[in-house]
N, C-alpha and C positions, 0 to 999 in steps of 0.2 A: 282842280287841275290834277290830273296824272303824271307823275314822271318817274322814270327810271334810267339809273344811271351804272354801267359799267357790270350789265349784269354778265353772269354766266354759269352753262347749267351743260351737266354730260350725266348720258343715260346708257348704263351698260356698258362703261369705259370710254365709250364717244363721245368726245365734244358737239353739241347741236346750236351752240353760239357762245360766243363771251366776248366780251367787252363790248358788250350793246347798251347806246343809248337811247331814252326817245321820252317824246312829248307830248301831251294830247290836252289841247285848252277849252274853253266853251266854244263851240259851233262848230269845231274840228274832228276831223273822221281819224282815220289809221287805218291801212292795209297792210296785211303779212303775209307775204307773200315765200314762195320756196316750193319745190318738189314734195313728193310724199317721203314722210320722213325726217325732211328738215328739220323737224321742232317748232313749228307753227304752234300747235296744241300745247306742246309743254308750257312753251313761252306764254300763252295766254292763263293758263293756269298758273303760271308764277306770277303773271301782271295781277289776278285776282285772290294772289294766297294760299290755293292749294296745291302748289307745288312748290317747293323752297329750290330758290337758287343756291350753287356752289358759293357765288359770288355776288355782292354789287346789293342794289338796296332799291325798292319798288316803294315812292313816297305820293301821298295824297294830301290834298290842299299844304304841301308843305311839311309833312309829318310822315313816320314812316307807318307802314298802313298797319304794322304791328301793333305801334303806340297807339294808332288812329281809329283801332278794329271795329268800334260802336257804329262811327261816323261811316267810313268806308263801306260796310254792311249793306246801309242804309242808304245809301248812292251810289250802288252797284247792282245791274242788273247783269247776270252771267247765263250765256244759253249755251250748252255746250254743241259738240258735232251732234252725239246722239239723242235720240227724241227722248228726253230723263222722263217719261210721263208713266206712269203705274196703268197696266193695265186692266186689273180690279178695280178700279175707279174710273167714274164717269169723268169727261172734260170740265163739267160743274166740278166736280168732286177734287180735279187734278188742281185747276186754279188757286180750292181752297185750300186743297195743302199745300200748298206754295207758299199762299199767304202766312199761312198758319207756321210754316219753319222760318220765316223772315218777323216773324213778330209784329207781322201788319194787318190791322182790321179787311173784313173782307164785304166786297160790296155786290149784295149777287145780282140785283136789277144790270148794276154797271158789267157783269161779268157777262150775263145773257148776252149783251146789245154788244159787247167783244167779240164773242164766238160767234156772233150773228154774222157781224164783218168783215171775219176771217173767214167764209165761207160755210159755216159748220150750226147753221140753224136748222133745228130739228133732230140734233146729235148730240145738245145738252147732257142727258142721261141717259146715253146711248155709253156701254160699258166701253172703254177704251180698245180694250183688245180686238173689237170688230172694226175699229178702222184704219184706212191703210196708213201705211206709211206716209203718203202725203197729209192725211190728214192729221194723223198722229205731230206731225211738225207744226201744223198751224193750231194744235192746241199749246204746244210748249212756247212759238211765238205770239199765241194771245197773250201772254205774259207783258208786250209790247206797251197794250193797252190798259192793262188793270196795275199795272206793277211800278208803282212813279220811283225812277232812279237818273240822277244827271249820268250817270258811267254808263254805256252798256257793250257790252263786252260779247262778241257773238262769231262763234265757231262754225265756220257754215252753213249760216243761218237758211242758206237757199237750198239748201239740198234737199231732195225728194220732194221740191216745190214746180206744179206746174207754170206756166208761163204767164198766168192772169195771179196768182200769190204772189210772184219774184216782184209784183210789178207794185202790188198791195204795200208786201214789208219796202221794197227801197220807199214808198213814198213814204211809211212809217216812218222811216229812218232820218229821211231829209226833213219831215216835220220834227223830229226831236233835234234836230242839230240845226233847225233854223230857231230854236226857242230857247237857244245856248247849251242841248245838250252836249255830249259826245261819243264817241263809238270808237270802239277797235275792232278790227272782223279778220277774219280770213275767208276767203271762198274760191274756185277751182270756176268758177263759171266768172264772164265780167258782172263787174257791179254798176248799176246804173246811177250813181250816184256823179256829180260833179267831182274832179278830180280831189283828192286828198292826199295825205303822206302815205309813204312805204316804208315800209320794212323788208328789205329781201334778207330770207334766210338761209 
């Protein structure tokens, strides 16, 4: 379980939230919702550690995810806004370093039959940098599938996704959160998902 209590975080002398609290259990979603600029981003990067609150304290199964850092790690999948994929490396190539900075073995039959899914069969080792922007996104959420984490934590996950991917990752998403995962997201398009919590920022 996720929780945070009483956080608070200002960037550049602004306040972009404080004294927020919130909860995220097995099979349970979260939406963060707010204008651009609110602090959507930061806020999720404090939920996952890379960004320190001024305030307040982000605790996992009950521990604070400082003392917890091994565990936490390791049940957390974090996708940020931008497509974080190296474009010197191949979509094969990108997956395994993913693996490879999470300290997780990597399984490349199961990685193929990923990218196959995500629409990107025949782009295996095709170098990154020739594809577009959308597809660029559905190598960093092939992560979805190769990447086993209860947390996942995902920054607009839908962007630069056509209308048959949006429809791909929500079911992605609804099948991890009916097997008791859970998710925190922000996104600017609706989510097809069954109603969940909010966050307005």
């Amino acid at each position: 379980m996720l929780d945070a209590s009483r956080l608070a975080c200002s960037r550049g002398g602004r306040v972009l939230f404080e004294d927020l609290s919130l909860s995220v259990s097995p099979g349970a979603w979260l939406q963060v919702t707010g204008t651009n600029g609110a602090g959507k981003t930061t806020l999720l990067r404090t939920l996952v550690g890379l960004c320190a609150a001024d305030r307040g304290e982000v605790r996992w199964d009950d521990l604070p995810i400082r003392a917890n850092a091994e565990a936490f790690r390791h049940g957390l999948l974090y996708v940020g806004h931008h497509a974080t994929v190296k474009d010197e490396l191949t979509p094969l190539e990108n997956l395994r370093h993913g693996n490879q900075l999470d300290g997780l073995a990597f399984d490349e039959p199961r990685a193929h039959e990923a990218l196959a899914r995500m629409g990107l069969r025949g782009r295996q080792s095709l170098l990154t940098r020739f594809l577009s922007a959308g597809q660029k996104r559905r190598v960093l959420l092939t992560r979805l599938l190769t990447r086993p984490a209860r947390l996942w934590v995902l920054d607009e996950p839908f962007t630069a996704l056509d209308s048959d991917a949006v429809q791909l990752v929500s079911g992605l998403i609804r099948a991890h959160l009916a097997g008791g995962g859970m998710a925190v997201m922000t996104s600017h398009q609706p989510v097809p998902l069954a109603a969940g919590g909010v966050v307005a920022l």
